[in-house]
TISE-58579 format. One record per atom (N, C-alpha, C, O): residue number from 1; atom name; x negated, z, y. Coordinates in pm, whole numbers, plus 50000, padded with zeros to 5 digits. Example, Ala and Ser with C-alpha at 12.3 -4.5 7.8 and 13.67 -1.06 7.14 Angstrom:
TISE-58579
<site seq="1" atom="N" c1="48681" c3="50780" c2="49431"/>
<site seq="1" atom="CA" c1="48770" c3="50780" c2="49550"/>
<site seq="1" atom="C" c1="48680" c3="50780" c2="49670"/>
<site seq="1" atom="O" c1="48576" c3="50846" c2="49668"/>
<site seq="2" atom="N" c1="48715" c3="50708" c2="49775"/>
<site seq="2" atom="CA" c1="48633" c3="50714" c2="49894"/>
<site seq="2" atom="C" c1="48710" c3="50787" c2="50003"/>
<site seq="2" atom="O" c1="48659" c3="50804" c2="50114"/>
end
This chain:
TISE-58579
<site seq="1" atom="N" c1="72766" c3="64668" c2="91094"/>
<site seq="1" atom="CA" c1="72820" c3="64539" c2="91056"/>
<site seq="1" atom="C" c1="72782" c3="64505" c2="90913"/>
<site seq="1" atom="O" c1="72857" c3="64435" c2="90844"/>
<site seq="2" atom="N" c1="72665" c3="64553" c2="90865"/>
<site seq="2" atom="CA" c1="72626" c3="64522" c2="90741"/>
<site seq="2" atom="C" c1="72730" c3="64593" c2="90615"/>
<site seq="2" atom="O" c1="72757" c3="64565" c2="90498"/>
<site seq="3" atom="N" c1="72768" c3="64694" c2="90709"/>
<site seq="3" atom="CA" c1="72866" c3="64764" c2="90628"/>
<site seq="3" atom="C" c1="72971" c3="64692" c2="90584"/>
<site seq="3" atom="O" c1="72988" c3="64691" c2="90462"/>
<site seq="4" atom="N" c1="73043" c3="64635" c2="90648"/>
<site seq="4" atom="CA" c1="73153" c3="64566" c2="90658"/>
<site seq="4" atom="C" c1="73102" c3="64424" c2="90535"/>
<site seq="4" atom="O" c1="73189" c3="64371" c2="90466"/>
<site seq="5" atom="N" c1="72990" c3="64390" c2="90529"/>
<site seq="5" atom="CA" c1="72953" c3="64263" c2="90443"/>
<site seq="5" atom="C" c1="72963" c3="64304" c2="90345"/>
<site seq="5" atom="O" c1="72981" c3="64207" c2="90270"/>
<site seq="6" atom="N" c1="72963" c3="64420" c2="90273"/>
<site seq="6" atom="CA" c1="72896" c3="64451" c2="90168"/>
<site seq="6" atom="C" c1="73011" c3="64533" c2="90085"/>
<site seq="6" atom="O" c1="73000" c3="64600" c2="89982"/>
<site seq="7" atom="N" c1="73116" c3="64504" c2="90160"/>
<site seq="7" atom="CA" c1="73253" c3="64541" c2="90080"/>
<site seq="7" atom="C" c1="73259" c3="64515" c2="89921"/>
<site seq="7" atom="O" c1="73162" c3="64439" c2="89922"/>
<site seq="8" atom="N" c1="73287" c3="64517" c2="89818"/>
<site seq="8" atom="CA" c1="73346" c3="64483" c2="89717"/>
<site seq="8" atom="C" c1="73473" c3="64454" c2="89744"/>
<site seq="8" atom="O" c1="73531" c3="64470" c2="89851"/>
<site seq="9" atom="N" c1="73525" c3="64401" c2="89628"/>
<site seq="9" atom="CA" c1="73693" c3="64338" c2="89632"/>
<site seq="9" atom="C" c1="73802" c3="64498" c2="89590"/>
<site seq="9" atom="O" c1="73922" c3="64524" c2="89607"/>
<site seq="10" atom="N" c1="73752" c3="64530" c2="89564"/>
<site seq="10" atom="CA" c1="73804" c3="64697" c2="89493"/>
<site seq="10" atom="C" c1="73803" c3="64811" c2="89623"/>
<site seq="10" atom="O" c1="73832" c3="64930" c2="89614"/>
<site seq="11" atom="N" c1="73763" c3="64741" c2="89738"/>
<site seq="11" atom="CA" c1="73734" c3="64837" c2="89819"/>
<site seq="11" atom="C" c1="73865" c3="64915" c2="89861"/>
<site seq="11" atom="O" c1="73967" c3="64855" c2="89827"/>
<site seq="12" atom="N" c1="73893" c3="65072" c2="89947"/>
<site seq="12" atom="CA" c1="74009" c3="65125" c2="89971"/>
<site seq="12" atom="C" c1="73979" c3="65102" c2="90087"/>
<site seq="12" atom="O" c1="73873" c3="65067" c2="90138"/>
<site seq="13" atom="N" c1="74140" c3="65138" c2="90153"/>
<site seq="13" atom="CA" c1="74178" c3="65118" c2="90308"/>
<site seq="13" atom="C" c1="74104" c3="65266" c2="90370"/>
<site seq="13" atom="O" c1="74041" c3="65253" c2="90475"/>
<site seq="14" atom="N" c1="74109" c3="65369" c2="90323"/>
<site seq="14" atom="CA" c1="73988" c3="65467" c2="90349"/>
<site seq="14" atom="C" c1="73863" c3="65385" c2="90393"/>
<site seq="14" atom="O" c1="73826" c3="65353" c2="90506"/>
<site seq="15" atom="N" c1="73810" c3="65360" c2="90268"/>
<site seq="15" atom="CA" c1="73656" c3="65325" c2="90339"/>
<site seq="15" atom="C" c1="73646" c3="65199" c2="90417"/>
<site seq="15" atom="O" c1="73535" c3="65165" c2="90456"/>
<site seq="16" atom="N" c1="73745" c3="65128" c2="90443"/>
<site seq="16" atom="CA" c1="73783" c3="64992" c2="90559"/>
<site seq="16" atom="C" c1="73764" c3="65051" c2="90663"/>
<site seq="16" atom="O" c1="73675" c3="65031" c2="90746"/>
<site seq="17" atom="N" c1="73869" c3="65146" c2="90666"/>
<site seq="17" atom="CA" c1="73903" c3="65213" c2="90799"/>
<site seq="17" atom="C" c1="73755" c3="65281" c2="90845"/>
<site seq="17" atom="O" c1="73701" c3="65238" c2="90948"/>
<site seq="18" atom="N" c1="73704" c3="65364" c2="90784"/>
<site seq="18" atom="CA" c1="73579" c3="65426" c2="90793"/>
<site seq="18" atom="C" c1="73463" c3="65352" c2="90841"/>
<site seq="18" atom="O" c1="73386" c3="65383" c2="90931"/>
<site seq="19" atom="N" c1="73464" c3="65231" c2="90755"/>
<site seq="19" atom="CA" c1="73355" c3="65107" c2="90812"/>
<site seq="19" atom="C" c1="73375" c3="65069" c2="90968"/>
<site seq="19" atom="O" c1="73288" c3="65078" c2="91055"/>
<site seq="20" atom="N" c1="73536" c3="65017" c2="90989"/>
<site seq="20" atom="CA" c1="73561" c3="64959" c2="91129"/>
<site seq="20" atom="C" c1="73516" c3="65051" c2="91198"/>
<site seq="20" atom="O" c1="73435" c3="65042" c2="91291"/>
<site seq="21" atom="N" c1="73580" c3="65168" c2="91143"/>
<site seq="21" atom="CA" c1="73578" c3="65292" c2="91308"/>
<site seq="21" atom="C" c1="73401" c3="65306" c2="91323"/>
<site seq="21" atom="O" c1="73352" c3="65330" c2="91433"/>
<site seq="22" atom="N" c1="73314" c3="65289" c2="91201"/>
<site seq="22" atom="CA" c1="73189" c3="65328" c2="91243"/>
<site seq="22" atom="C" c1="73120" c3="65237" c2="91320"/>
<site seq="22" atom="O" c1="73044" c3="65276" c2="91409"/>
<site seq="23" atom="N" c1="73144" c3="65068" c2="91287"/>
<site seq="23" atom="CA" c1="73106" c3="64952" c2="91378"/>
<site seq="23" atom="C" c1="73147" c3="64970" c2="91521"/>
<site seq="23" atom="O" c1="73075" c3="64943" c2="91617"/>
<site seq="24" atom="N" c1="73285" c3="65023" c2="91527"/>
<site seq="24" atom="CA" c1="73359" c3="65022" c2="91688"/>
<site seq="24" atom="C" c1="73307" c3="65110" c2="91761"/>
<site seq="24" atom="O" c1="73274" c3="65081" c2="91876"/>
<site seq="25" atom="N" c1="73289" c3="65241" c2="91708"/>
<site seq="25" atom="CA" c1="73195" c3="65301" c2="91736"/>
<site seq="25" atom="C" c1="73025" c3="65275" c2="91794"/>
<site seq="25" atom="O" c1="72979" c3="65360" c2="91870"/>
<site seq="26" atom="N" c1="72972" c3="65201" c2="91768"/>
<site seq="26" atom="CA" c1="72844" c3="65139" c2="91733"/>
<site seq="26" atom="C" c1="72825" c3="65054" c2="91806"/>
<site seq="26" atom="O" c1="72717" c3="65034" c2="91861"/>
<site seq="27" atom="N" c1="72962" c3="64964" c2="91826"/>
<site seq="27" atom="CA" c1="72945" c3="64836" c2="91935"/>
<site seq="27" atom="C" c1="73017" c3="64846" c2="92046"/>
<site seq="27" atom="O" c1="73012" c3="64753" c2="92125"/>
<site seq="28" atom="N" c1="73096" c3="64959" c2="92074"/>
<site seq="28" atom="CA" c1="73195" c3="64977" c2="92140"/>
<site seq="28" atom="C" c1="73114" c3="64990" c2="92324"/>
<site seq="28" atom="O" c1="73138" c3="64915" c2="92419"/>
<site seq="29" atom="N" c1="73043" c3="65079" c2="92322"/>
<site seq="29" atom="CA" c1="72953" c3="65144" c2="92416"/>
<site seq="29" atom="C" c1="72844" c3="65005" c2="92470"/>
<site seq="29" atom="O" c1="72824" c3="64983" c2="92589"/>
<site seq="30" atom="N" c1="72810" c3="64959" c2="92408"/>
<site seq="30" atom="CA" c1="72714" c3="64833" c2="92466"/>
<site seq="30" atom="C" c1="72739" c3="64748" c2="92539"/>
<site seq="30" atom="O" c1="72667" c3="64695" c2="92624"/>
<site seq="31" atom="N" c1="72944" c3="64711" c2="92487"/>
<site seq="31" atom="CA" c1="72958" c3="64583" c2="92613"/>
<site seq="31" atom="C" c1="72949" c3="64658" c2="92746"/>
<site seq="31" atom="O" c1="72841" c3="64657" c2="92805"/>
<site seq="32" atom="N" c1="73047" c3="64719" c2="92796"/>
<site seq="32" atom="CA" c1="72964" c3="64758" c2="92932"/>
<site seq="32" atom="C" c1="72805" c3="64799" c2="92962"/>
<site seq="32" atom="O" c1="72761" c3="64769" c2="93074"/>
<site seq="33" atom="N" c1="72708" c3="64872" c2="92859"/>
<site seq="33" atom="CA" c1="72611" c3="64843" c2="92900"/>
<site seq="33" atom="C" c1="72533" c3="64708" c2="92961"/>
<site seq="33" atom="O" c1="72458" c3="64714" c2="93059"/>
<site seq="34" atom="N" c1="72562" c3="64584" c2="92884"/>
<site seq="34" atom="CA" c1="72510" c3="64471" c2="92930"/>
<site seq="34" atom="C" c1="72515" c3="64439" c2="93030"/>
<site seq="34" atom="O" c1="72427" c3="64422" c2="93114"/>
<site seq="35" atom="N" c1="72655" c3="64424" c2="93033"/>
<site seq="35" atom="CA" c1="72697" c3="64407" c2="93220"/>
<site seq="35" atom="C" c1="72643" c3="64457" c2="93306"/>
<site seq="35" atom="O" c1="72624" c3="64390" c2="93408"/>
<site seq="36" atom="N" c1="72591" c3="64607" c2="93297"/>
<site seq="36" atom="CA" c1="72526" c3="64727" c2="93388"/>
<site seq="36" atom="C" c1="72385" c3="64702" c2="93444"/>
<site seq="36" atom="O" c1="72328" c3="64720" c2="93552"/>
<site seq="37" atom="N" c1="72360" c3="64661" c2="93342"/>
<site seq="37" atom="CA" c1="72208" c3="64611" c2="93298"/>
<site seq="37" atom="C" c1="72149" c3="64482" c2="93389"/>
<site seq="37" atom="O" c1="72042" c3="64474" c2="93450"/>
<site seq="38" atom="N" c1="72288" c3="64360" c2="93373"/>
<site seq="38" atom="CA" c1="72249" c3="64224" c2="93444"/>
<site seq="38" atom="C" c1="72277" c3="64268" c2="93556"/>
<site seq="38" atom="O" c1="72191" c3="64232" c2="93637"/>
<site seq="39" atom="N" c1="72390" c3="64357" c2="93622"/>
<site seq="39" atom="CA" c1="72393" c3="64386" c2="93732"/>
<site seq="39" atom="C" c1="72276" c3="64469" c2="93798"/>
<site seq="39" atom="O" c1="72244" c3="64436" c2="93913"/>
<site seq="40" atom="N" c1="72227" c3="64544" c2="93755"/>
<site seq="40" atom="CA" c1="72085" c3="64596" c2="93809"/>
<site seq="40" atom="C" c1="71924" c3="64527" c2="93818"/>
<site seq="40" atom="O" c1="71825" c3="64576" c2="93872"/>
<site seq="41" atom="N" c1="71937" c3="64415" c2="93757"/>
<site seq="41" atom="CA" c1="71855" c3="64357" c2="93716"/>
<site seq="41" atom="C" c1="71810" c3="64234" c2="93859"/>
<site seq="41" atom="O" c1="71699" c3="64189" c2="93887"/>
<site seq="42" atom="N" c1="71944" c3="64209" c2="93926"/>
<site seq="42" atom="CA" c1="71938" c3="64124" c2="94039"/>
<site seq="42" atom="C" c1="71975" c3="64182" c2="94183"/>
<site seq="42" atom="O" c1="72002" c3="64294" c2="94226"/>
<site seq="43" atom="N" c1="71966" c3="64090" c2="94221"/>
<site seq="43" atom="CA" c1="71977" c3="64154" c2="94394"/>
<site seq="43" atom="C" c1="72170" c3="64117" c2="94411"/>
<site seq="43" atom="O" c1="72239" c3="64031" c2="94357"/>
<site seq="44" atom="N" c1="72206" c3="64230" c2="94515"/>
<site seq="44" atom="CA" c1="72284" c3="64212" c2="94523"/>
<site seq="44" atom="C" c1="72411" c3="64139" c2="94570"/>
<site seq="44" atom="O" c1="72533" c3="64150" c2="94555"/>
<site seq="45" atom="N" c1="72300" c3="64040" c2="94650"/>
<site seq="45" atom="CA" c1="72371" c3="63902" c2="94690"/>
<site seq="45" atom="C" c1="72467" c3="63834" c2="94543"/>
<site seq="45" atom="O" c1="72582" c3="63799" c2="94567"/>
<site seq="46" atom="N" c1="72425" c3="63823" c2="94430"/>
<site seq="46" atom="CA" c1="72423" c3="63781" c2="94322"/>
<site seq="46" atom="C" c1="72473" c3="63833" c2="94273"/>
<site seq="46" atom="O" c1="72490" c3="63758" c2="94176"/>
<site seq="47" atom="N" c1="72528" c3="63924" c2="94249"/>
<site seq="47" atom="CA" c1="72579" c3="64024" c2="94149"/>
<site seq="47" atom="C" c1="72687" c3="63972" c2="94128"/>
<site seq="47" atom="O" c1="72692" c3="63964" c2="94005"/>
<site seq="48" atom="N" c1="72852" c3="63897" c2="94201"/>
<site seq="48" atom="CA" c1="72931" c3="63837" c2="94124"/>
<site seq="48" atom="C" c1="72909" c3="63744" c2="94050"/>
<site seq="48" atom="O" c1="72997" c3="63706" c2="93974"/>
<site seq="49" atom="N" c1="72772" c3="63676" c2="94053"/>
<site seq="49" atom="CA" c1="72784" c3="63525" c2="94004"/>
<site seq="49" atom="C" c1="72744" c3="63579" c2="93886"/>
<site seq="49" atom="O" c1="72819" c3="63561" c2="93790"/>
<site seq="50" atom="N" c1="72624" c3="63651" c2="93867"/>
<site seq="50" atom="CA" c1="72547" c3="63682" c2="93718"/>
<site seq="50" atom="C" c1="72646" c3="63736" c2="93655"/>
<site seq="50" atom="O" c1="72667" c3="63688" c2="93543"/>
<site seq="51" atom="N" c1="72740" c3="63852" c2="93702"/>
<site seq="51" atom="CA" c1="72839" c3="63885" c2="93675"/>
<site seq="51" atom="C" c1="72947" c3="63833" c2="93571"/>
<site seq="51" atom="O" c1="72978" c3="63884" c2="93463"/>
<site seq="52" atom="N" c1="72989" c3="63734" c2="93624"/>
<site seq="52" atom="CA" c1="73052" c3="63563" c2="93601"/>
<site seq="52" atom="C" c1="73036" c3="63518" c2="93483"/>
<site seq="52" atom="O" c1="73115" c3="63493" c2="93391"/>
<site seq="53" atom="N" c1="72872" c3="63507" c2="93500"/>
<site seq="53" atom="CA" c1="72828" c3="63374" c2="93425"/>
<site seq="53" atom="C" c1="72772" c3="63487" c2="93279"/>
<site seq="53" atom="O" c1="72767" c3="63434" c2="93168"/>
<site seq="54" atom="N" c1="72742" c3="63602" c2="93290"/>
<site seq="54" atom="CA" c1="72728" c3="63692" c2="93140"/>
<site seq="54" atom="C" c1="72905" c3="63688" c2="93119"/>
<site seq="54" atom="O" c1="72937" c3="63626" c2="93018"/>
<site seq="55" atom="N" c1="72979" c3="63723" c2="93171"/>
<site seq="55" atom="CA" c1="73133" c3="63691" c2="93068"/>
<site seq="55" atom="C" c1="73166" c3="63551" c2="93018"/>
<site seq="55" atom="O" c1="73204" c3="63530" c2="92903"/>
<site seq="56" atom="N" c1="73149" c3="63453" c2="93113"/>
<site seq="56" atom="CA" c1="73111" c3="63305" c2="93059"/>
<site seq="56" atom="C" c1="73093" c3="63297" c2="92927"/>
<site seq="56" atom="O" c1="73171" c3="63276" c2="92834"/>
<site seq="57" atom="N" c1="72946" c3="63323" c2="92934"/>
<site seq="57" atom="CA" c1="72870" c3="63350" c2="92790"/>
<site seq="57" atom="C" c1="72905" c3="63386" c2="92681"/>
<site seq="57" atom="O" c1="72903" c3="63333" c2="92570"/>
<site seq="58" atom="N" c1="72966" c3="63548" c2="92750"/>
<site seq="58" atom="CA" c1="73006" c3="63553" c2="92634"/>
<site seq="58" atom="C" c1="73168" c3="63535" c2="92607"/>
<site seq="58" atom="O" c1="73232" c3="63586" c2="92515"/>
<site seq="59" atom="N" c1="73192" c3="63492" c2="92660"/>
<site seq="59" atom="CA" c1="73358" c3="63391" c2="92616"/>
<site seq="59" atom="C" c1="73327" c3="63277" c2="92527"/>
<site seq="59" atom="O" c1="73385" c3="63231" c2="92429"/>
<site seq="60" atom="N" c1="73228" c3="63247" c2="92584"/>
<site seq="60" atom="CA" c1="73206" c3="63103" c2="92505"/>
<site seq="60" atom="C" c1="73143" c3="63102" c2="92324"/>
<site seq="60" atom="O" c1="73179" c3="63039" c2="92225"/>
<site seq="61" atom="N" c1="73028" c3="63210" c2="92352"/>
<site seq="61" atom="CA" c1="73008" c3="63247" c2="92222"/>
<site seq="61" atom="C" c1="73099" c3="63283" c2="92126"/>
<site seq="61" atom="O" c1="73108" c3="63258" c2="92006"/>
<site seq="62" atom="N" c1="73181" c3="63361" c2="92224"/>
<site seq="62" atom="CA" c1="73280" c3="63422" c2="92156"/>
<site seq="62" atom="C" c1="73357" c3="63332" c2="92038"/>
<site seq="62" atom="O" c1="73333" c3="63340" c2="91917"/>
<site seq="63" atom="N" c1="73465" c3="63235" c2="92106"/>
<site seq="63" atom="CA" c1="73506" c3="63129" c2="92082"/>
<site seq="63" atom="C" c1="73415" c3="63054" c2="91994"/>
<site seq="63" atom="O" c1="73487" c3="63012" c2="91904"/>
<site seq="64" atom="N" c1="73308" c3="63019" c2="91976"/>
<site seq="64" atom="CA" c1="73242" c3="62902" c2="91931"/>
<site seq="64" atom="C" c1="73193" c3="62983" c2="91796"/>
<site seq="64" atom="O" c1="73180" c3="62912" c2="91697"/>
<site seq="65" atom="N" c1="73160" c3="63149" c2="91776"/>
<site seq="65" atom="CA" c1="73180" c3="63199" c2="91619"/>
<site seq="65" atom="C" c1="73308" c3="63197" c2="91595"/>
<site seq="65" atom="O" c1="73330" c3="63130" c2="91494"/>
<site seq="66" atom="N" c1="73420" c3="63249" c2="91650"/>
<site seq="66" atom="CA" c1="73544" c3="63216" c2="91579"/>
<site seq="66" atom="C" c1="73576" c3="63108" c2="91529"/>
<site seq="66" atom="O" c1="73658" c3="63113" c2="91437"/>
<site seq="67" atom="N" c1="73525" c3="62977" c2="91570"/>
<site seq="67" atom="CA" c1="73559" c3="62849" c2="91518"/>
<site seq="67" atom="C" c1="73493" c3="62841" c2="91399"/>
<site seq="67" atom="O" c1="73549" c3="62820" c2="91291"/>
<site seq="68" atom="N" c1="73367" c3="62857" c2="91415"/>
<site seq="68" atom="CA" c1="73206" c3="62849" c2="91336"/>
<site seq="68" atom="C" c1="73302" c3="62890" c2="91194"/>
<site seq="68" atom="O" c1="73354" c3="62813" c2="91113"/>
<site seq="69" atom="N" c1="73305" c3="63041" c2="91199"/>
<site seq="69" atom="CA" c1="73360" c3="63141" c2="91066"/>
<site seq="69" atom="C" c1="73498" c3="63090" c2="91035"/>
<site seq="69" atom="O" c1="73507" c3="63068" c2="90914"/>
<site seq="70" atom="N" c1="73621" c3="63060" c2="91110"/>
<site seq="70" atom="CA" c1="73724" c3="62977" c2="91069"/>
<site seq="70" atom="C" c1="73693" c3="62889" c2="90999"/>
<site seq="70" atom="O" c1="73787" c3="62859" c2="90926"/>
<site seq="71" atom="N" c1="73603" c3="62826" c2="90983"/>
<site seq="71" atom="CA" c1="73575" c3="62670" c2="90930"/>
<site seq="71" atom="C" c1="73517" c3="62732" c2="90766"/>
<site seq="71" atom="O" c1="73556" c3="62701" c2="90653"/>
<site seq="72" atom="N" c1="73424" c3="62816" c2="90805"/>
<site seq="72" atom="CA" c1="73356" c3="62877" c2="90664"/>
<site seq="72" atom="C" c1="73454" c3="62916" c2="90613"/>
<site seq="72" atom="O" c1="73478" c3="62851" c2="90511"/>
<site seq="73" atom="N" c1="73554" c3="63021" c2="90642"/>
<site seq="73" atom="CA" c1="73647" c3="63089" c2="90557"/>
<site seq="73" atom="C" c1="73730" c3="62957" c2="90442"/>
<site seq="73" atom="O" c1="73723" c3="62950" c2="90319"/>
<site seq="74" atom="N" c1="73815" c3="62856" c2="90553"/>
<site seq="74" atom="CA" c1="73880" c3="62762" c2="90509"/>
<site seq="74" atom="C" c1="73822" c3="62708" c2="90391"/>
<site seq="74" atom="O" c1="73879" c3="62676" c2="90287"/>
<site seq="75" atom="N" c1="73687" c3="62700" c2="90425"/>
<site seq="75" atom="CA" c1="73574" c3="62630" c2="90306"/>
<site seq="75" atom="C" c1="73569" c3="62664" c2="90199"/>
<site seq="75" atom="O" c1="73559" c3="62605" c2="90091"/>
<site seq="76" atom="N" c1="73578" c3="62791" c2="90236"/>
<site seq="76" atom="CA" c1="73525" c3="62850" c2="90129"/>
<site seq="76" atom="C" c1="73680" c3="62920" c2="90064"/>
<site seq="76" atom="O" c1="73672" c3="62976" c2="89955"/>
<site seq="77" atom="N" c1="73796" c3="62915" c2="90122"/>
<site seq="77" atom="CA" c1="73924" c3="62954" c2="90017"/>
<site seq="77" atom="C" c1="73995" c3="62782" c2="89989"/>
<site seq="77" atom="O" c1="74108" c3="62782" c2="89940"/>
<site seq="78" atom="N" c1="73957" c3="62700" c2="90008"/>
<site seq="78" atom="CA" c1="73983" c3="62576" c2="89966"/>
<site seq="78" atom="C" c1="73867" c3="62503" c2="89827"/>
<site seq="78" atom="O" c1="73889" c3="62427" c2="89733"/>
<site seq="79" atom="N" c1="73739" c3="62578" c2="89879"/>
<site seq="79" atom="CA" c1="73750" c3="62589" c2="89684"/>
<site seq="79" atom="C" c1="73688" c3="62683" c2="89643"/>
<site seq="79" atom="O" c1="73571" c3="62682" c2="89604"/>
<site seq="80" atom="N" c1="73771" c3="62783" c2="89649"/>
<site seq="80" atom="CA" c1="73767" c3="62903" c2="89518"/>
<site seq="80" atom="C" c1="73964" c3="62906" c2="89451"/>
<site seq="80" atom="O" c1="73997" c3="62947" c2="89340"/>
<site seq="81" atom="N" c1="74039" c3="62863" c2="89534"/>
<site seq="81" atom="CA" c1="74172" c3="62852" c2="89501"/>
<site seq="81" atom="C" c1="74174" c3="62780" c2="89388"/>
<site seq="81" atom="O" c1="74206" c3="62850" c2="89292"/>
<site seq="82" atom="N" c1="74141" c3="62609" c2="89347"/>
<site seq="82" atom="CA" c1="74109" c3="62588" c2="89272"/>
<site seq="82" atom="C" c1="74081" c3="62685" c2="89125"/>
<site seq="82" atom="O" c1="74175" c3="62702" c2="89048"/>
<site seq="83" atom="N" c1="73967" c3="62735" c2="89100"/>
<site seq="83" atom="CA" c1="73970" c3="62791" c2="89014"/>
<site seq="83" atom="C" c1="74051" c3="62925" c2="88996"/>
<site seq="83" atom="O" c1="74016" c3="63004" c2="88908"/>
<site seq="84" atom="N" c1="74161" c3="62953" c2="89080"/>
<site seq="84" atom="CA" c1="74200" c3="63079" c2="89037"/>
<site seq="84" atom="C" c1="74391" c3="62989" c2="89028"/>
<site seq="84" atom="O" c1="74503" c3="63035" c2="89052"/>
<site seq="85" atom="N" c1="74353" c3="62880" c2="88992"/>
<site seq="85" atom="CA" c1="74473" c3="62803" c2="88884"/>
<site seq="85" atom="C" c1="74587" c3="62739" c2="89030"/>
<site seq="85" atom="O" c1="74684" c3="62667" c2="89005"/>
<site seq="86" atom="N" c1="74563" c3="62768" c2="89131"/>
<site seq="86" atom="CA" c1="74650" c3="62711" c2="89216"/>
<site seq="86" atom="C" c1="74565" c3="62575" c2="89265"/>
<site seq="86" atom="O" c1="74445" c3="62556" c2="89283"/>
<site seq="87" atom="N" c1="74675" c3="62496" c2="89276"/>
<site seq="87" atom="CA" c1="74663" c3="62305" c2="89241"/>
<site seq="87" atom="C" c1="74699" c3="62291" c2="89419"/>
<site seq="87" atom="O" c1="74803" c3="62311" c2="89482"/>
<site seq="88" atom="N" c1="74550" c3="62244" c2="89465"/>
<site seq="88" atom="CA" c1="74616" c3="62170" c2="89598"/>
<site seq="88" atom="C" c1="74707" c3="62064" c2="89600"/>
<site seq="88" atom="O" c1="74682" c3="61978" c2="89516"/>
<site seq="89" atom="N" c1="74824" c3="62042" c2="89684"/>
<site seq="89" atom="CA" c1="74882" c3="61945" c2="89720"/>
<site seq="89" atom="C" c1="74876" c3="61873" c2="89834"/>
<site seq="89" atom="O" c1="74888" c3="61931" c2="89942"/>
<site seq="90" atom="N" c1="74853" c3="61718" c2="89825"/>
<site seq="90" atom="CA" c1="74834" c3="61651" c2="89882"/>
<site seq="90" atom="C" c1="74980" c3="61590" c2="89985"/>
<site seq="90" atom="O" c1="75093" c3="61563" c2="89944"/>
<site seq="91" atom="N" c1="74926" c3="61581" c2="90130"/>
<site seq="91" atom="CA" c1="75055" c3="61580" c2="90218"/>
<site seq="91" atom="C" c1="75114" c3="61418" c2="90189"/>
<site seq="91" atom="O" c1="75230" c3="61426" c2="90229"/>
<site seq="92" atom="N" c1="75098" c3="61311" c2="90152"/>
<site seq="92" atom="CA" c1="75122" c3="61223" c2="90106"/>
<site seq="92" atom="C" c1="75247" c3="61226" c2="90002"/>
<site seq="92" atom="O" c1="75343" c3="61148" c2="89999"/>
<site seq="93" atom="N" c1="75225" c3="61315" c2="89934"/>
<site seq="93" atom="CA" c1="75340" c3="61345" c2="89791"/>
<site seq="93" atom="C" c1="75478" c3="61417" c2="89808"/>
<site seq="93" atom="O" c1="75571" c3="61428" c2="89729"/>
<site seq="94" atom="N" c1="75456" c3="61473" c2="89973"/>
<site seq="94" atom="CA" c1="75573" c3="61531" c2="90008"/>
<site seq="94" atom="C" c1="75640" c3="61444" c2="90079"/>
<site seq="94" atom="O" c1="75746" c3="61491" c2="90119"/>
<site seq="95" atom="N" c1="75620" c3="61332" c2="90112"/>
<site seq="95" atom="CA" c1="75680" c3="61211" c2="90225"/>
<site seq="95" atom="C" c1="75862" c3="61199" c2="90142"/>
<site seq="95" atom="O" c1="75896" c3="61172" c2="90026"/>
<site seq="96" atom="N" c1="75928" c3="61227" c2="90248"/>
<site seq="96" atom="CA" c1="76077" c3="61097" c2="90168"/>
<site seq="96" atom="C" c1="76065" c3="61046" c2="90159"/>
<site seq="96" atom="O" c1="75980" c3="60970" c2="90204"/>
<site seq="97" atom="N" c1="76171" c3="61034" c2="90061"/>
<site seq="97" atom="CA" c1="76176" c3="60932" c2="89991"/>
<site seq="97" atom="C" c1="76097" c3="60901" c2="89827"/>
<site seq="97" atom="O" c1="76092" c3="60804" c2="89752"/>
<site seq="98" atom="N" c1="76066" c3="60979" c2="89825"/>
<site seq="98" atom="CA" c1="75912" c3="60948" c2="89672"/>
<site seq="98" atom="C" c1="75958" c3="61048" c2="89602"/>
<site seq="98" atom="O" c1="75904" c3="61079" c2="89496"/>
end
């Protein structure tokens, strides 16, 4: 993942591709480990609920960085646009009539 941070702007679709496939690689194998893991970890009365409640989790996490980093991105291309000469417009100025 660090790989992927540490891109330059010059980077090629070669070494993109190379980065993803090495992360997917890397993270690919673990989600079912976890699961394997909580499932062995309890008795088996339990096993749908823990089951359950680790996808829960991570649904929810899931969701709640996508929002998190949506918000940063926006942030952060709402002002760097600015200086690269494009002029926000305000939704007010597009109304009919004006």
């Amino acid at each position: 993942m660090s790989l992927l941070a540490t891109m330059p702007v010059t980077v090629s679709y070669r070494q993109v591709l190379g980065y993803l496939l090495l992360c997917g690689i890397g993270l690919g194998p673990t989600m079912p480990l976890y699961t394997l893991a909580i499932q062995n970890a309890i008795e088996p009365q339990l096993m749908g609920q823990a089951t359950s409640a680790s996808q829960f989790f991570r649904q929810i996490g899931g969701a709640i960085t996508a929002s998190v980093l949506g918000a940063i991105l926006t942030f952060t291309l709402t002002h760097s646009l600015p200086a690269t000469g494009h002029r926000r417009r305000r939704w007010w100025r597009f109304r009919k009539g004006q």
